[in-house]
C-alpha positions as CSV (number, residue, x, y, z in Angstrom):
1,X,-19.4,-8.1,-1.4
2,X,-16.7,-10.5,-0.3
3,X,-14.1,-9.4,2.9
4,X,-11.2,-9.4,0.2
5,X,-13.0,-6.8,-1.8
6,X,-14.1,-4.5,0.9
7,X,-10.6,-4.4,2.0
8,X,-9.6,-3.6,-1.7
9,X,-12.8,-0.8,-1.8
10,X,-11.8,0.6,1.5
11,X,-8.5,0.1,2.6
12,X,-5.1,1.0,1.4
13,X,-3.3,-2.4,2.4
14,X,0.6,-2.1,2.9
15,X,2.7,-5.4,3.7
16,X,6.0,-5.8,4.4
17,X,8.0,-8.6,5.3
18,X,10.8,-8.9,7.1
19,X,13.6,-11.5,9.4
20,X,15.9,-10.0,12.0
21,X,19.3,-11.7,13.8
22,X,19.1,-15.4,13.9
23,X,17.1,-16.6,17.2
24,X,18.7,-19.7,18.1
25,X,22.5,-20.6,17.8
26,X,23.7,-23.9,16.0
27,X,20.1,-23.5,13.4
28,X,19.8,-21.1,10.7
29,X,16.8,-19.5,12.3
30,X,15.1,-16.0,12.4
31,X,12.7,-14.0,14.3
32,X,10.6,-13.4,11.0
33,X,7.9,-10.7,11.4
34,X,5.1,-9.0,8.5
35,X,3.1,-6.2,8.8
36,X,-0.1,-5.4,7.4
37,X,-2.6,-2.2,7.5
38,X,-6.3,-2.2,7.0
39,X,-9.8,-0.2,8.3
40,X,-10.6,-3.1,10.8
41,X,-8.1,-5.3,13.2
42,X,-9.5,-8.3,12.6
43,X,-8.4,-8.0,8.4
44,X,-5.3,-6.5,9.5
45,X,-4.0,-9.4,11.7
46,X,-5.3,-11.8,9.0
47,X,-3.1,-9.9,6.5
48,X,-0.2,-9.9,8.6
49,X,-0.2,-13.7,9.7
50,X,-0.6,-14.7,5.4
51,X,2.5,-12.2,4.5
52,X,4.3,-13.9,7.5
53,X,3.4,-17.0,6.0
54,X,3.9,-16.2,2.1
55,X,7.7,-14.8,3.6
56,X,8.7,-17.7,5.2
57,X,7.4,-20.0,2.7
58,X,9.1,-18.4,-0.4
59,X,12.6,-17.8,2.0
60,X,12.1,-22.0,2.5
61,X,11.9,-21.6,6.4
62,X,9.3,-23.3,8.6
63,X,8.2,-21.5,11.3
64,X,8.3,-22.8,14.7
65,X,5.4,-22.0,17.1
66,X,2.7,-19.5,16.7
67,X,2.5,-16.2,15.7
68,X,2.3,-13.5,18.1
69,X,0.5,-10.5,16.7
70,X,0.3,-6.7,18.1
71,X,-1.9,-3.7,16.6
72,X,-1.8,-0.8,16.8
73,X,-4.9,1.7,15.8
74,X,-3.7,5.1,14.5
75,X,-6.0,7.2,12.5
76,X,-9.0,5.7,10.9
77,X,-6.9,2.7,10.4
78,X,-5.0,-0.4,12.1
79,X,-1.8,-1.3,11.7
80,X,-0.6,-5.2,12.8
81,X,2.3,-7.2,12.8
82,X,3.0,-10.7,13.2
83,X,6.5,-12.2,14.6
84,X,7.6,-16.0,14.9
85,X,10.8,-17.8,14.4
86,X,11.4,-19.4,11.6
87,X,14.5,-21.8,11.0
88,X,15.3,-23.2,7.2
């Protein structure tokens, strides 16, 4: 059974997406950030870096640096989300 649907079997996956103030002043640029939630932490920062991805490539930004990813375990599953500026 592949990763993708062991995730689908087990997990209830959640993403959200979303960009906060502009970072830097003179560049339209945002601290752009997606969450994800899975059973293990290793799926759920994956998650979380491709919906940070998918955002800024459908908001026509390109991100700048690399993503800095936090988790948090609460329950029986782990919740991680991914932040990096992004200017269009």
């Amino acid at each position: 059974m592949s990763i993708s649907k062991l995730v689908a079997a087990v997990a209830a996956v959640g993403v959200v997406a979303f960009a906060s103030v502009p970072a830097f002043a003179g560049h339209h640029c945002v601290r752009a950030g997606a969450s994800a939630t899975a059973v293990t932490k290793e799926v759920a920062g994956a998650l979380a870096k491709e919906a940070l991805y998918q955002s800024n490539a459908f908001a026509g930004r390109k991100a700048r640096g690399s993503a800095k990813v936090s988790c948090k375990y609460v329950g029986i599953v782990t919740t991680c989300t991914a932040r990096q500026v992004a200017c269009k």
